[in-house]
Residue, then its C-alpha position, 0 to 999 in steps of 0.5 A: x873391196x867396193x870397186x872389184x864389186x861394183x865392176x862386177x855389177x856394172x859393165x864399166x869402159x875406160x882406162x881404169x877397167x880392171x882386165x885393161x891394167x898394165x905395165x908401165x912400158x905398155x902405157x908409155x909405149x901406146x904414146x908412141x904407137x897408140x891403139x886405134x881409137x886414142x889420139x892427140x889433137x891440139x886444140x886452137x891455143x894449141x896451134x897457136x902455141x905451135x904456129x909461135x913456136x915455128x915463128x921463135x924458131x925460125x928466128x932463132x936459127x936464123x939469128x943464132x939468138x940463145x933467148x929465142x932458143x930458150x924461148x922455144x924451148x920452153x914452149x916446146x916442153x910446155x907442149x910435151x908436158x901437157x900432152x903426157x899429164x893430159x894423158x895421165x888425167x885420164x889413166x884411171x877413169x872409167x865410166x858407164x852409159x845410163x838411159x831412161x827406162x822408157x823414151x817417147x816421141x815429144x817426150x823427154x828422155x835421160x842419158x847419163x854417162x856414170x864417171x868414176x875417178x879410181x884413183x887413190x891420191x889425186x883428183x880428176x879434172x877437164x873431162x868431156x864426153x861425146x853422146x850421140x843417138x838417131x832419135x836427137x837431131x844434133x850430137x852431144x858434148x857433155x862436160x864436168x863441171x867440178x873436180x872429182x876427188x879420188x874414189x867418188x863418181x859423178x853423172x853427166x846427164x843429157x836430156x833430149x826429146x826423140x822426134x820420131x819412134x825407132x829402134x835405135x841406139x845412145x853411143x858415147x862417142x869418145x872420152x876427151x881430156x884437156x887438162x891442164x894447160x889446154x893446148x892438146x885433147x886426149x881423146x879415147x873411144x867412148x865404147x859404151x852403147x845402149x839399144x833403146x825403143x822410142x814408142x810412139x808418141x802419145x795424141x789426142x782422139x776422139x771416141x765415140x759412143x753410140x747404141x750400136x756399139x753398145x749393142x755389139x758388145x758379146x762379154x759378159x754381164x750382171x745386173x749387179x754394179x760395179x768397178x774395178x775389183x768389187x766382189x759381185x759373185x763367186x764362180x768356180x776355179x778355172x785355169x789361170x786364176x790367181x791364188x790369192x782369189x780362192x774363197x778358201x771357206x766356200x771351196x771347203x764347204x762344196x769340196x771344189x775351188x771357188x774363187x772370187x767374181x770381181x766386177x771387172x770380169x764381167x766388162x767387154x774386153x777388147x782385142x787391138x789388131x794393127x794392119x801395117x799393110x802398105x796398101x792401106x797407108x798411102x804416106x809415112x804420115x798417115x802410118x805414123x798418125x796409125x801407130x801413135x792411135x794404136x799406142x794411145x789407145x791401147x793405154x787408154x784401154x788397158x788403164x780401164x781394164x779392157x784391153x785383152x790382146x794386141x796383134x800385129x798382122x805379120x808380127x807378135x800377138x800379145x796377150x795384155x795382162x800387165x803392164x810389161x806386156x803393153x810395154x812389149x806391144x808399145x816397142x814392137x810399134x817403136x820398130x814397126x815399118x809397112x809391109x806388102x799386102x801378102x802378109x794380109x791373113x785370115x781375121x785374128x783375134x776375138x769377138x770385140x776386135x778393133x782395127x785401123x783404117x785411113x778416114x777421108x781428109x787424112x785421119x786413122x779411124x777405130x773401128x769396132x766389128x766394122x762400127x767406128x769407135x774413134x778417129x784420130 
């Protein structure tokens, strides 16, 4: 009952799938006319095999020699022997592509091809994978190491660094086997794929902190101190509002809901508006450096509980209250290309809106209600 199971909660590819079994004449008669995708490639001891079984060959019809005869005809059945079990290697394996949650720009992502032996009685040997995606520079042959006995699985992972953000895609390929001699590949589409995002990679900046921005600041505040969530006050109940933050004592006594004041509701909150107009970025450089400063900072801004929303001039405004929604506004980046200055529109968001503007000497300055807050 495991494997119907498992089938169900994965998407599984490959021989084995369950929907794909069937009779033994359609198998043996995919050898002669296989579908697309399935090919037999002899490898370079294959046809050196081939090129001594052409020299034996023709010596032995041009001498009449039996022993030459024998000779070929051992190498021959050594050919077809190893093309049908190299075949049968691969009848009852399946498999699934695994990826990282995340991917970054220099950072190190995760794939992992998931093989699975379905078999009952014999184990599963040789078996490669071809793994190929946009964001690594150079294809992938991934390789078993040990033999898989009937029933068990095991992963073939390949770890890469994407080198730059895109929305892009892990495709495995193809699924080859060598087994047992060598002398021919059997090789099978890989059919898997996963849609991945690469964020924008991570860099270093500079913040600055003068009396002016200090000043322009309109949130609210209290003469009281205090971090994160510190209790400072109570206000009334507003729409929104947690249920677990209701003093539930108070609210009795005054016949209203009132909820706790934390301290962190009373900093400035931030809104990040990115322009990927192309008249501002003049080079694809400048506007991956934007991008990179808008990602970091708005990590930077969310981990200190000031960040409120991320727009995107002609795409998505996000409202950041969790940390999938900074996941969201970090993949709407990954896929974010320069646009014509038509789609320049009134000034979104709230009072404290920080934008991106190219600085002299080629770097992306913050700025805050005009006032720089940063370069990168």
């Amino acid at each position: 009952m495991s494997a119907p199971v498992a089938e169900e909660r994965f998407d599984w590819k490959g021989p084995a799938v369950t929907n794909r079994r069937g009779s033994l004449f359609r198998k043996l008669s995919e050898q002669i006319i296989p579908p697309k995708g399935h090919k037999v490639i002899p490898t370079g001891s294959g046809m050196l095999l081939i090129f001594i079984g052409l020299t034996i060959g023709l010596a032995a019809y041009n001498t009449v020699n039996n022993i030459l005869f024998a000779a070929l005809a051992l190498l021959i059945s050594a050919l077809i022997l190893s093309g049908v079990i190299c075949w049968g290697n691969l009848l009852c394996a399946r498999w699934r592509l695994e990826t990282s949650s995340t991917f970054r720009v220099g950072e190190e992502g995760m794939a992992a091809i998931v093989l699975e032996n379905a078999r009952q009685r014999f184990p599963l040997f040789c078996v490669s994978f071809g793994v190929e995606t946009d964001a690594a520079e150079s294809k992938k042959q991934l390789y078993m190491k040990e033999r898989l006995d009937p029933g068990e699985e095991t992963s073939l992972v390949w770890r890469f660094k994407p080198k730059r953000r895109m929305k892009t895609t892990v495709r495995v390929k193809n699924a080859v086997s060598s087994f047992p001699f060598g002398f021919l590949s059997k090789h099978l589409p890989g059919e898997c794929e996963k849609e991945i995002r690469v964020w924008p990679k991570r860099i270093a900046y500079t913040r600055y902190r003068s009396p002016e921005v200090v000043g322009s600041l309109q949130g609210r505040s209290s003469k009281k101190q205090g971090v994160s969530g510190e209790l400072i006050g109570l206000r009334q109940y507003e729409k929104g509002d947690a249920l677990r933050s209701i003093h539930w004592k108070v609210s009795a006594r005054q016949g209203r809901l009132i909820v706790k004041q934390n301290a962190i509701e009373t900093q400035s909150l931030y809104d990040l508006v990115v322009d990927p107009a192309s008249f501002l970025w003049k080079n694809e450089e400048l506007f991956e450096n934007m991008c990179a400063f808008a990602a970091s900072l708005a990590e930077d801004l969310f981990l200190e509980s000031k960040l409120d929303n991320c727009f995107i001039i002609g795409g998505p405004s996000i409202r950041i209250q969790r940390v999938t929604d900074l996941e969201a506004f970090f993949d709407a980046l990954s896929e974010l290309e320069p646009t014509g200055s038509e789609l320049e529109t009134q000034p979104v968001g709230g009072a404290n809106r920080i934008r991106f503007q190219p600085m002299q000497g080629g770097g992306v300055g913050a700025f805050l209600n005009e006032i720089q807050i940063g370069q990168a």
